[in-house]
N, C-alpha and C positions, 0 to 999 in steps of 0.2 A: 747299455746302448739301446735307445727305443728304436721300437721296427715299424715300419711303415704301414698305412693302412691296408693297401694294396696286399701285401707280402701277407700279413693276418689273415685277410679272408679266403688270401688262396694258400694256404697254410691249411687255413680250417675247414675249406670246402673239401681240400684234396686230402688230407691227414685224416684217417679215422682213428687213429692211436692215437690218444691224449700222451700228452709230454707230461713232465715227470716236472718241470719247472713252470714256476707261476708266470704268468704275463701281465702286466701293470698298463692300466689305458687309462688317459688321459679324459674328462670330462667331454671333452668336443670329440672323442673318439667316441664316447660313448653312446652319446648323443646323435652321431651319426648311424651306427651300429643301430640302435632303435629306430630310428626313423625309414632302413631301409628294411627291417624287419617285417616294419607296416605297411609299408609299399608290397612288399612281395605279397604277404596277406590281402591287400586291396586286391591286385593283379589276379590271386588265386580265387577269391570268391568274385571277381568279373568274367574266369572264365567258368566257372559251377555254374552262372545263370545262364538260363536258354536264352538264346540268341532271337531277336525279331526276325520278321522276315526280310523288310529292310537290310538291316543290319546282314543277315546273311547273304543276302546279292552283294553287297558290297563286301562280303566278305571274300565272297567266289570270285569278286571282279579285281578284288585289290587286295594286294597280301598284308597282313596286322605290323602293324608299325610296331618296331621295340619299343618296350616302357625307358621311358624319360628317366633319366639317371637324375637320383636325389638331390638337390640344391643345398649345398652347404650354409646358403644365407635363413632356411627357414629353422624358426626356431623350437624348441619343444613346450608340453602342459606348463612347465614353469615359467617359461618367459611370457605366454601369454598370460598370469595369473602378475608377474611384474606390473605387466604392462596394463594390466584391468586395475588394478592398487593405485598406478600412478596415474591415467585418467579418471578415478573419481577422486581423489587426493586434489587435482586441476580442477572438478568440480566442485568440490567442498569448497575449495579457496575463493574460485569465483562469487560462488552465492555469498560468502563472506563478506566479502567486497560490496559485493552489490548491495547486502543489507545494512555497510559500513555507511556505505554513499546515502545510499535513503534515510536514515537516523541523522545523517549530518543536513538533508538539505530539510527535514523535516525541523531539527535545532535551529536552524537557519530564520525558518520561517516563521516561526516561534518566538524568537528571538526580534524577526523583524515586527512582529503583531504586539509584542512587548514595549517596540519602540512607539511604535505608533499611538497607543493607548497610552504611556509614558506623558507624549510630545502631546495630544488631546487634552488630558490632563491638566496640565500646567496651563496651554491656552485658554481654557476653561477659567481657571483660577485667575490669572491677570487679566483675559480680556472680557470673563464673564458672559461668554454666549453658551450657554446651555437650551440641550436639546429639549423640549416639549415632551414630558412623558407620555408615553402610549395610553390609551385609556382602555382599560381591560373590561370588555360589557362582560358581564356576569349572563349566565343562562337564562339567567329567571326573568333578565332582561328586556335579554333578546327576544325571546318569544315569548312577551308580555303582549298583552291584547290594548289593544290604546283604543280609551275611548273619547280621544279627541276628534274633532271633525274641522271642517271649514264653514267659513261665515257663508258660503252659498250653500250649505246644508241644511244651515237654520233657517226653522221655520213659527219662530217662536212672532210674535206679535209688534215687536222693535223691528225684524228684520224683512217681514213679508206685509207688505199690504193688504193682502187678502184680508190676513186673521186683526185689521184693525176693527173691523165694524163686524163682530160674529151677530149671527142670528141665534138667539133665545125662543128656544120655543115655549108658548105657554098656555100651558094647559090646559083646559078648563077655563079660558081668560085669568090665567096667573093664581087660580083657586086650587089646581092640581099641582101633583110631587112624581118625580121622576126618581123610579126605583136605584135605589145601590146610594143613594147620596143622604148627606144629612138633611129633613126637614127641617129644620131649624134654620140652617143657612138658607135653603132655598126660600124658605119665607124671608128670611132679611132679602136677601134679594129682589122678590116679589115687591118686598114694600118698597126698596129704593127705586126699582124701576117706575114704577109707577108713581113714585114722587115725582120721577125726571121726567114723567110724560107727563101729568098735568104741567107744573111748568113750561115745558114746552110747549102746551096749546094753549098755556093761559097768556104767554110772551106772545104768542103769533095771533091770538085775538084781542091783546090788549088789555086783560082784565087782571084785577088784583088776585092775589087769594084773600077767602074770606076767614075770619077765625076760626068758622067752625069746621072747616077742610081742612086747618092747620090740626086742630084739636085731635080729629079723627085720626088725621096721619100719623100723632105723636102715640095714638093708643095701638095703631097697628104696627108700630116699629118697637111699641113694649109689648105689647102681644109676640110679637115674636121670638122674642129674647127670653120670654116666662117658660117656654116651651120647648122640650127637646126633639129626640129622633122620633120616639114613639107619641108624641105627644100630650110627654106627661111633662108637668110643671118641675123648671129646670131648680135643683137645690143652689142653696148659696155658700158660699166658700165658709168654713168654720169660724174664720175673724171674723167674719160679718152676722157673726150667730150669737145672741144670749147666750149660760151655762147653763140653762134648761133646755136651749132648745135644741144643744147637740147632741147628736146621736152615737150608736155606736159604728155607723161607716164614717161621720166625722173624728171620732177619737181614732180609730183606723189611719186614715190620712191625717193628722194633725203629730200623732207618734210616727209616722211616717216621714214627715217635713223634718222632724227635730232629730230623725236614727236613734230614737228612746225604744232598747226592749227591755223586758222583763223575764225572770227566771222566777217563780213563786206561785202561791195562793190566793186568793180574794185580796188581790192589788186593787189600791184605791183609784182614783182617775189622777192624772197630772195636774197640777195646774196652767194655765193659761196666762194670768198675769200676777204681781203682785196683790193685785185688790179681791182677786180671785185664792190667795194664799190659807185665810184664816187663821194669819198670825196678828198678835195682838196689835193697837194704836201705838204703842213705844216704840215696836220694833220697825215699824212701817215709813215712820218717820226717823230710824235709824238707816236703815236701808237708802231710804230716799237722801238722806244728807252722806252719804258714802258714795251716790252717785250709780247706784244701781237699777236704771232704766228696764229691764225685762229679765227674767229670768233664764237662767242658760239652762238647757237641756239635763244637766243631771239637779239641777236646783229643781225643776219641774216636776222631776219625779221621786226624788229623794226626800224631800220638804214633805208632803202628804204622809208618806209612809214613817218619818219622824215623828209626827206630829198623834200619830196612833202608836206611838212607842212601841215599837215594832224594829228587830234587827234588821240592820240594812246592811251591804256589801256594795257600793255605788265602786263605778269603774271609767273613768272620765281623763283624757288628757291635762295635761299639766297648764294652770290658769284657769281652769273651766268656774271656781266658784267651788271647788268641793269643801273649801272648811266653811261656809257660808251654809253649805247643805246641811251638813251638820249641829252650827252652833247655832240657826236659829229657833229647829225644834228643840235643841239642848236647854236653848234659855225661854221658849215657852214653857216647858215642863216646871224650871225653877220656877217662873214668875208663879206659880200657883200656889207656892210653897212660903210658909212663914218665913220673913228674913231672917239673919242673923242677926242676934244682940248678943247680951253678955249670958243671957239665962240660957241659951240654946247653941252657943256658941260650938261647944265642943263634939256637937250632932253633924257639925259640917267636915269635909265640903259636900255638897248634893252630888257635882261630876268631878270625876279625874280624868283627865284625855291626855293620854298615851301619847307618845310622838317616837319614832324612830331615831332622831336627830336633835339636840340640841339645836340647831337653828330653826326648823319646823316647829320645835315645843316655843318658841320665843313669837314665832309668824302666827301663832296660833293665837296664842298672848291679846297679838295687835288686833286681830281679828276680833278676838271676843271683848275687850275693853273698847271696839269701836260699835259694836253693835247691843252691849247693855248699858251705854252710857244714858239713854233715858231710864234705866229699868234701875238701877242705885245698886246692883249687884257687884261684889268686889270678886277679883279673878287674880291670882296667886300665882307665879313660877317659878316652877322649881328646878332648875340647872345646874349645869354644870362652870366651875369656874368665877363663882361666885361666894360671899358670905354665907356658911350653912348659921349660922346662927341671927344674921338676918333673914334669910328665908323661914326660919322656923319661928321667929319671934310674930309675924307675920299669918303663919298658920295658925297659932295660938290666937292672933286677936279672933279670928275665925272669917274664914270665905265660903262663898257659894260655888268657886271655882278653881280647879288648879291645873294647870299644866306641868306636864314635865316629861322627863325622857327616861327613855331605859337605866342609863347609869346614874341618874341622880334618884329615881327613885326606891334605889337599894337602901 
């Protein structure tokens, strides 16, 4: 039979003799039993603290109220440790939520910006109005220095009346030169002007010009033109020069026109034209019925250097004339050379030319049979893909000439 709270503590107050039998208490007894434990402990360190002096007139004037008996509703450390569990558990959840809600309305939106780019899309496609792309100015653009202007800013001659009728000043009465500028021009100058003003006062008095004003005038407009900055006699362009009477700052600028250099020793001069060549009458008129009007730039300089049988290594794009460079000093050297007959036959041939390529050793062929056909020289090839016993029946009668390639003349 359990006993009562009441009856225990005045049990335990009054009894100093423990009893011999255990007593069993209930969790909410226990709980009580602590709580008023702690109270009597608050009660007893309220009354160890000195009192104010307030506090003590009031205490003089009015007697201390009993301590408040324990309230069964409060609860103990654990139930407040419940109750802190269970309101952040309420806060966990909430924020849960809340971050549920925000993920969905951000889905949402999401979803709505999918559609609408979807539906753009498709509009786009059937009805074809697309937007004008952006134009992205680059930097180097943007802060580029513009040096365009407006037409009220020109001041050039067209657009100001001032600068139509300039004043020339002249020097000397048009005898003097104005430092920094070319002599030369300023003298063409001089002399036009001064054509235009006789003119001019020979119109406004009525008079002819006479020959010999004419004469004069035409010596001071070639007077001008003979004459450069310093006033030294102006030279004439290389084409318009003999092959005596070029110099070497014309061969300078003439291999300059043509991007002829050289890699070597006591190099000879280029030639200039055909007729300038000193290749023989046959070949001249081979040339010329092939239809070779000037010479290309590695024929200019290859040709000379041939012609003194001297190695050459020529380096010239594809079409330039290089096998022409070649086989015309090739077949002057022959033409010096006793022909072939039966008695000397087996002396021959005088050249063999190499070719990398059966169709090159054949180009070369056509080449050299177009340009000895005044010269009665036979020329020989020897390939691939052909009768070897025509080709050699052939060599046997004997040539001045043979072409052929790597694999045929193994």
């Amino acid at each position: 039979m359990k006993r009562s709270i009441d009856e225990l503590t005045t049990s335990s107050s009054s009894s100093t003799i423990p009893s011999g039998k255990p007593v069993f208490l209930t969790k909410a007894q226990r709980e009580q039993l602590a709580l008023q434990r702690r109270q009597e402990q608050v009660a007893a360190a309220q009354q160890q603290r000195p009192p104010l002096p307030s506090q003590s007139q009031s205490q003089s004037n009015h007697h201390p109220k009993p301590p408040r008996p324990p309230s069964p509703s409060h609860r103990g450390d654990r139930g407040h440790d419940r109750e802190r569990d269970r309101d952040r558990e309420r806060r966990d959840r909430a924020r849960e939520d809340d971050s549920k809600s925000r993920d969905r309305v951000r889905a949402e939106k999401q979803a709505e910006r999918e559609r609408e780019k979807e539906l753009e899309s498709i509009k786009d496609q059937y009805l074809g109005t697309k937007k004008p792309k952006k134009r992205v100015i680059k930097p180097s653009e943007k802060f580029r220095f513009s040096f365009d202007w407006e037409n009220t800013e020109d001041t050039s001659r067209d657009m100001n009346a001032l600068y139509q009728n300039p004043h020339e000043a002249r020097l000397l009465f048009g005898r003097g030169f104005r430092a920094g500028m070319d002599r030369r021009e300023q003298k063409k100058l001089a002399a036009k002007n001064e054509k235009e003003t006789r003119q001019e006062i020979r119109r406004k008095e009525g008079v002819e010009e006479r020959p010999e004003e004419a004469a004069a005038q035409r010596l001071k407009e070639e007077a001008a033109d003979m004459y450069d900055t310093f006033d030294m006699r102006v030279d004439r362009h290389w084409s318009e020069k003999k092959l005596e009477e070029m110099t070497e700052r014309d061969w300078r600028i003439f291999r300059e026109d043509f991007n002829i250099s050289y890699k070597g020793s006591r190099i000879p001069r280029p030639m200039r034209s055909w007729a300038e060549s000193r290749l023989g009458t046959e070949l001249l008129r081979a040339v010329e019925k092939a239809g070779y009007k000037t010479p290309s730039p590695i024929q200019m300089a290859a040709i000379p250097l041939g012609l003194q049988q001297r190695d050459v290594i020529g380096i010239a794009e594809t079409g330039s004339g290089k096998t022409a460079a070649f086989v015309l000093p090739m077949l002057t050297y022959i033409s010096r050379l006793p022909p072939m007959s039966e008695d000397n036959e087996a002396e021959g041939p005088y050249a063999v030319v190499m070719a990398p390529t059966r169709e090159l050793a054949q180009q070369i062929e056509d080449e050299t049979v177009k340009f000895a056909h005044y010269l009665g020289i036979k020329v020989v090839s020897i390939v691939g893909g052909q009768s070897i016993e025509e080709q050699g029946f052939k060599l046997r009668q004997g040539c001045e000439v043979s072409d052929c390639h790597a694999g045929a003349a193994d």
